[in-house]
C-alpha positions as CSV (number, residue, x, y, z in Angstrom):
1,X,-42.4,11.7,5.2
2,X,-41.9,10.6,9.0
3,X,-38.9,12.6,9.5
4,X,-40.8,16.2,8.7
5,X,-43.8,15.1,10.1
6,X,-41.9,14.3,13.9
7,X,-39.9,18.0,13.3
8,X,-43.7,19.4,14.2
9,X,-43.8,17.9,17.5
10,X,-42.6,19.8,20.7
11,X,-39.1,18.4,22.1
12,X,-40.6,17.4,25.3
13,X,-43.5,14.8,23.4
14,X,-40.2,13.7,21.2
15,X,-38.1,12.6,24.2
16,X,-41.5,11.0,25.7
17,X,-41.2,8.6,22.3
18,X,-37.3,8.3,22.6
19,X,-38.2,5.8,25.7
20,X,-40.1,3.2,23.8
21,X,-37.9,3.7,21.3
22,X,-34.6,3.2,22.3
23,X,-36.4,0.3,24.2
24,X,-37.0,-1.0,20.4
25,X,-34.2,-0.5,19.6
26,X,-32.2,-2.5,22.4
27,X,-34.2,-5.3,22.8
28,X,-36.7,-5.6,19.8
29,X,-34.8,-4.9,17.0
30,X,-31.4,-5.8,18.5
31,X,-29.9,-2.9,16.0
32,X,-26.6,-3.5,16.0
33,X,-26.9,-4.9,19.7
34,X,-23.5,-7.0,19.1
35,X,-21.0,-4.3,18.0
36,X,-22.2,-1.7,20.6
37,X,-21.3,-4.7,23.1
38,X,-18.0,-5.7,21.3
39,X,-16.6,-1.8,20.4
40,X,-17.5,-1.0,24.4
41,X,-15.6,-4.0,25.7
42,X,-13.1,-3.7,23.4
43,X,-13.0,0.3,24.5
44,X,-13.4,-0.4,28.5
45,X,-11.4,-3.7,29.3
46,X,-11.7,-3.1,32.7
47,X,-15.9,-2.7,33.0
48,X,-17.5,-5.8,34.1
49,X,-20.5,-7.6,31.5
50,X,-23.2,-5.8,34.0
51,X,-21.4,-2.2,33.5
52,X,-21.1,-2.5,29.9
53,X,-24.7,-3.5,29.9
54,X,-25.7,-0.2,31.9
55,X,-23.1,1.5,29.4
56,X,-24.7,0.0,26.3
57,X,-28.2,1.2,27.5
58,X,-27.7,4.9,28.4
59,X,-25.8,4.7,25.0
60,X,-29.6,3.6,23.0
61,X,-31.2,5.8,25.3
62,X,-29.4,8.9,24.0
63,X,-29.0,8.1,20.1
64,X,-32.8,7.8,20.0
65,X,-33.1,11.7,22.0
66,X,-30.3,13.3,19.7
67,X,-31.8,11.5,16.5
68,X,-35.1,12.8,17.6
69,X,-33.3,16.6,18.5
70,X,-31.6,16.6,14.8
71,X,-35.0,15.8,13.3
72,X,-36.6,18.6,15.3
73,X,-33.8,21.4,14.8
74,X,-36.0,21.6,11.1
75,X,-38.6,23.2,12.9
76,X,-36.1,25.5,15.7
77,X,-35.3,29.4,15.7
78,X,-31.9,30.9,16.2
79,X,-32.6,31.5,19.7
80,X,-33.7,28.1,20.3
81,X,-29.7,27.4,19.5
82,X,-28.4,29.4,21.3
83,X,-30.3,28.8,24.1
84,X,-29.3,25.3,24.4
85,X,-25.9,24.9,23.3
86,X,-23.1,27.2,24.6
87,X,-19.5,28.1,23.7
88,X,-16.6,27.6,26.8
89,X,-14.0,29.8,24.6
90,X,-15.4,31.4,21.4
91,X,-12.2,33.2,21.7
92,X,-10.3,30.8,20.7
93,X,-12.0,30.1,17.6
94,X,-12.7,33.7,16.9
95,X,-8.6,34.4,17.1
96,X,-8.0,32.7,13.5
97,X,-10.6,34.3,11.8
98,X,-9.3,37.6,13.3
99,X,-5.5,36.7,12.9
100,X,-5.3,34.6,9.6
101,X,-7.0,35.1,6.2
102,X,-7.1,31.5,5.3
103,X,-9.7,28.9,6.2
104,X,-9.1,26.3,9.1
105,X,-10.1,22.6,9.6
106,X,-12.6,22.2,12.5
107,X,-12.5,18.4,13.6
108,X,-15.0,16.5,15.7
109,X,-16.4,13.2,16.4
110,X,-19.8,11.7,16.4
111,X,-20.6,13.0,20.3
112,X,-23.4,14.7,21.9
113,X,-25.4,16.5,19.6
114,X,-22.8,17.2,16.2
115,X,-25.4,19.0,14.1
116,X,-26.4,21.7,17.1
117,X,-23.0,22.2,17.7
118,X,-22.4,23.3,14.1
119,X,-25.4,25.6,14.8
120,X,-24.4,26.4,18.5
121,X,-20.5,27.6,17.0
122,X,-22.3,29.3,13.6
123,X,-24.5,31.6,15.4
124,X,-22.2,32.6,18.2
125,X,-19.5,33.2,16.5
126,X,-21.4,34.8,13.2
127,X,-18.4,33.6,10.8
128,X,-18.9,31.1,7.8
129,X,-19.1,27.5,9.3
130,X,-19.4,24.8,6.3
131,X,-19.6,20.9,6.9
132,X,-17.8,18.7,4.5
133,X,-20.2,15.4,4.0
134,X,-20.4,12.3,2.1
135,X,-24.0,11.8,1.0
136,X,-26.7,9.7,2.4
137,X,-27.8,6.6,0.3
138,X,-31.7,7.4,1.6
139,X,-32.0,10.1,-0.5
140,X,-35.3,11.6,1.4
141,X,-33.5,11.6,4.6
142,X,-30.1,13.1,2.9
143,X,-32.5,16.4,1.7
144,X,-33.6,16.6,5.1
145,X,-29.9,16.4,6.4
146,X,-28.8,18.7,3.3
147,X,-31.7,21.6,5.0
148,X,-30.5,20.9,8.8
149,X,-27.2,21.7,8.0
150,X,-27.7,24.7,5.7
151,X,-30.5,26.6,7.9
152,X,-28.3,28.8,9.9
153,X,-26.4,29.6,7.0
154,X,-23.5,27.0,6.6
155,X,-23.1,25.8,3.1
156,X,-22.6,22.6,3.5
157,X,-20.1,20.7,0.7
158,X,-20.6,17.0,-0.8
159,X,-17.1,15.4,-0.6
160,X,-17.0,14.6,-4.2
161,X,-16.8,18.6,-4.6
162,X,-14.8,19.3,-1.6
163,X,-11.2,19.7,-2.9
164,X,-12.7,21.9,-5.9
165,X,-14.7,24.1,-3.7
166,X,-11.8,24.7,-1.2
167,X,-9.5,25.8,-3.8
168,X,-12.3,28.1,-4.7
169,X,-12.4,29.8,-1.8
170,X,-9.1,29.4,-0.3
171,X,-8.4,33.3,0.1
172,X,-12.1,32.9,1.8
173,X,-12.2,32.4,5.9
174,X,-14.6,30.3,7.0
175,X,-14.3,26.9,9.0
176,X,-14.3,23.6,7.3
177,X,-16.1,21.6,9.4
178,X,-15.1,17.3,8.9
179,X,-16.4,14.7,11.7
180,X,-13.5,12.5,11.0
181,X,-14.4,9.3,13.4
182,X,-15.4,7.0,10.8
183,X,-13.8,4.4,9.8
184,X,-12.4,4.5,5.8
185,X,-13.5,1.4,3.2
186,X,-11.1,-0.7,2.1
187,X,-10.7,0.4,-1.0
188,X,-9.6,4.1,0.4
189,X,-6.0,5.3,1.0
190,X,-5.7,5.1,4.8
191,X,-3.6,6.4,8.3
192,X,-3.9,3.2,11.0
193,X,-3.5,4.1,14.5
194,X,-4.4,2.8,18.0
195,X,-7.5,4.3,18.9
196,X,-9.6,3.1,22.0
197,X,-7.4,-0.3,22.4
198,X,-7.9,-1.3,18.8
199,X,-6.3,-1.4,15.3
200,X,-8.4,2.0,13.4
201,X,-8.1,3.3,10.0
202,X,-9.0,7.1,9.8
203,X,-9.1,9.1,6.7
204,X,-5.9,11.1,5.1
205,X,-7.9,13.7,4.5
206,X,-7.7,16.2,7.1
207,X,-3.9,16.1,7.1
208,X,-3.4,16.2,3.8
209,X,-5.9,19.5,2.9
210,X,-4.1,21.2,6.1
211,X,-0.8,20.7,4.4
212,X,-1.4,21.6,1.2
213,X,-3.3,24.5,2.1
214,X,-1.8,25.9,5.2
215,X,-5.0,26.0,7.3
216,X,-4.6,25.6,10.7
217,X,-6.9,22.5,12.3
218,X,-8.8,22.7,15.7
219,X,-11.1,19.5,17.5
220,X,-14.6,21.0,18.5
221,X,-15.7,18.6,21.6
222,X,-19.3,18.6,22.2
223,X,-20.1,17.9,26.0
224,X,-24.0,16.5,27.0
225,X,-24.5,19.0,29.7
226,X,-28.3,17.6,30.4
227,X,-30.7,16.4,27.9
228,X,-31.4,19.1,25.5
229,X,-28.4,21.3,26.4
230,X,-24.5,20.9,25.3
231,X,-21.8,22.9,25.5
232,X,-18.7,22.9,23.1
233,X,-14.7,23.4,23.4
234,X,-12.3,24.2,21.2
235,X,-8.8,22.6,21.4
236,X,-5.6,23.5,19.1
237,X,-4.3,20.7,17.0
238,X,-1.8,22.0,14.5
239,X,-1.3,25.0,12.8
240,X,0.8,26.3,9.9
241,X,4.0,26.4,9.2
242,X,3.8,22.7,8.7
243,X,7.2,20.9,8.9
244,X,8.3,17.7,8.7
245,X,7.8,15.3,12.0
246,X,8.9,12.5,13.5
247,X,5.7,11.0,13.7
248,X,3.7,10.2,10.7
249,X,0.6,11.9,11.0
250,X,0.6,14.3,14.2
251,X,-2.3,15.7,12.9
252,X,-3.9,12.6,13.0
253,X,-2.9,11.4,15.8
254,X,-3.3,14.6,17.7
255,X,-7.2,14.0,16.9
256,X,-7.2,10.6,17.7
257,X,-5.8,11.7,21.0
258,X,-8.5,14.5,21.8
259,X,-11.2,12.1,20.4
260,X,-10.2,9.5,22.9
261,X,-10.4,11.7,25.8
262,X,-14.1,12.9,24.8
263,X,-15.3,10.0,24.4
264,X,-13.6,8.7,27.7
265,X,-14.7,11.5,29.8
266,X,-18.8,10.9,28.4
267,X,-18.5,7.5,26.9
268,X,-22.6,7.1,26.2
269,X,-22.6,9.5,24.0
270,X,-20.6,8.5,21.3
271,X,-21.4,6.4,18.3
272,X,-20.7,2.7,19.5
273,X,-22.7,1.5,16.7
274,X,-20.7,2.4,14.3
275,X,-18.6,-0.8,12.6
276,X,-15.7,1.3,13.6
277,X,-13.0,-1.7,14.3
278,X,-14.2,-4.3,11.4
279,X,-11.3,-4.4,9.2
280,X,-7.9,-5.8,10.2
281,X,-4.7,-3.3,10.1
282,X,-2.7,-4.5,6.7
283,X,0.5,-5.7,6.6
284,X,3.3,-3.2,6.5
285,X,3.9,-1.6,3.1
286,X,0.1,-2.9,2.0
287,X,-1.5,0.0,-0.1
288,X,-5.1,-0.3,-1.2
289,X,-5.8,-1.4,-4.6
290,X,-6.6,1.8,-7.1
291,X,-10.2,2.3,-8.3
292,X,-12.2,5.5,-9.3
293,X,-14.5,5.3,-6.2
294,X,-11.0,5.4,-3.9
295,X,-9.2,8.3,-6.3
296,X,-12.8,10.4,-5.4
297,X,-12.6,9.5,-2.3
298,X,-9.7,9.2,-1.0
299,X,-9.4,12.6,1.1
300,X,-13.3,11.8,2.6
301,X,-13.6,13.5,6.2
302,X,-17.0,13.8,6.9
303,X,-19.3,11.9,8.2
C-alpha cells in the first residue's frame, strides 16, 4: 500500500514531495478549492481576495506536510516525539491525574499536527491518553490510522463502543481524547452556535459524557512552531461539580471559544476543507428525525 510504503522515507525527502503536491492539489485537482475559499472568507471578512488566496495556499501547503508527518510517525521512535513536539504546562494536565481518580475529556481541533500531539502529551506525561474515533470508510487507511494512534500506547476507542468502554473504566484515569471540530449529519442530535462568523452544529457529546460522568474537560491547542516541530497548551474548560447554567452548553461553547482563538492566532493550519458550515441552523424547537444510525451516534466526538 502507498501509505506504508511513503512511512519508509526520511521526513526531509517527504516534505520535498509535499511541494508538488500541495501544488496538485491547489491547482490540478482543485480538491475542495471552493470551500477552502468560501469557509476562509466567510472566517476573515475583512482579508482582501489576494490575502485569502495567500491564506488558502499556505493552508494546501501544510495539509500535504502534516498528512505526509502522520504517514511517517508509523516508522518514528519515542524520541523522535518528543523531540519534536513539546509540552508549555504538563502541569496542568498532570494536576487531575494527581488530584482526581476519574477520567477527563481532552478537547481539540483539527490544527497543527493532532496525531503527534496525542503522542507529544502520551509520552511526556506517561499517563493513559485514549482517542475516541469514528472509523474511516477506506478501510486500509483506517488500520493504518488504527496503528498510529495505538503505537505509543493509547488505546484508541471506536465511537460505536465509546459510551460502553467509558463506563468500563470510569474508576480508571486516563484522558479521553475527542477532536470535536466537525461538523454533526443531519440526522444527529445537535448544539448550534456561532463559530467563526457562521451558523455551526457541534456534537452533544462532550457535554453530555462530562455531565454524566463528572470528568473534568480541558482544550489541548496544538501550535506549528516550524515545520516538523509543535508545541501544545492545555487550557481549563469545565470541571465538576457541574451545575445548572444560564447558558445552554458552556461547555460547548467554552470550546468553541478556545477553538476560535487557535485557529485565529495560526489560521493555515486548520482544516478549511472541511464542509464545516454546509447545513443551515433549524428552526427553533426543530429536533432531528430518530433513526438507529443517529441513536449510535448521537454522542460522536471524534474526528
Amino acid at each position: 500500500m502507498i501509505y506504508r510504503l511513503l512511512s519508509w522515507l526520511p521526513l526531509p525527502v517527504l516534505y520535498l514531495l509535499a511541494w508538488p503536491a500541495h501544488l496538485l492539489l491547489y491547482y490540478v485537482a482543485g480538491y475542495r478549492k471552493a470551500v477552502v475559499r468560501q469557509n476562509l472568507t466567510r472566517a476573515f471578512p475583512d482579508r482582501t481576495v489576494s490575502e485569502i488566496t495567500v491564506l488558502a495556499k499556505k493552508f494546501y501547503l501544510q495539509l500535504a506536510q502534516v498528512a505526509f508527518e502522520i504517514l511517517k510517525t508509523r516508522r518514528m521512535s519515542a524520541a523522535d516525539i518528543k523531540r519534536r513536539v513539546t509540552l508549555v504546562n504538563p502541569e496542568l494536565l498532570r494536576s487531575y491525574s494527581n488530584d482526581y481518580s476519574n477520567s477527563l475529556i481532552l478537547l481539540a481541533i483539527h490544527q497543527g499536527n493532532w496525531e503527534w500531539m496525542l503522542h507529544g502529551a502520551r509520552l511526556a506525561l506517561d499517563i493513559p491518553l485514549d482517542p475516541v474515533y469514528k472509523p474511516l470508510h477506506n478501510k486500509p487507511l483506517d488500520r493504518l490510522i488504527f496503528e498510529i494512534r495505538s503505537q505509543f500506547g493509547s488505546r484508541p476507542i471506536p465511537l460505536a463502543s465509546a459510551p460502553r468502554d467509558i463506563l468500563r473504566h470510569r474508576r480508571e484515569f486516563r484522558g479521553l481524547v475527542m477532536v470535536a471540530d466537525q461538523a454533526p449529519i443531519a440526522s444527529e442530535r445537535s448544539y448550534w452556535t456561532t463559530f467563526l462568523n457562521g451558523d455551526a452544529a457541534f456534537y452533544e457529546g462532550s457535554e453530555a459524557i462530562a455531565r454524566l460522568t463528572g470528568f473534568a474537560v480541558l482544550f489541548a491547542q496544538c501550535r506549528r512552531l516550524r515545520r516538523g516541530h509543535y508545541e501544545v497548551e492545555f487550557h481549563e474548560v469545565a470541571q465538576p461539580p457541574y451545575t445548572q447554567s444560564k447558558v445552554e452548553r458552556p461547555i460547548i461553547e467554552r470550546y468553541v471559544q478556545l477553538a476560535e482563538a487557535a485557529i485565529r492566532a495560526e489560521p493555515e493550519s486548520w482544516l478549511w476543507s472541511n464542509r464545516r458550515w454546509k447545513r443551515k441552523r433549524p428552526p427553533v424547537g426543530a429536533q432531528p428525525s430518530p433513526s438507529a444510525h443517529a441513536t449510535r451516534n448521537q454522542s460522536n466526538p471524534a474526528a
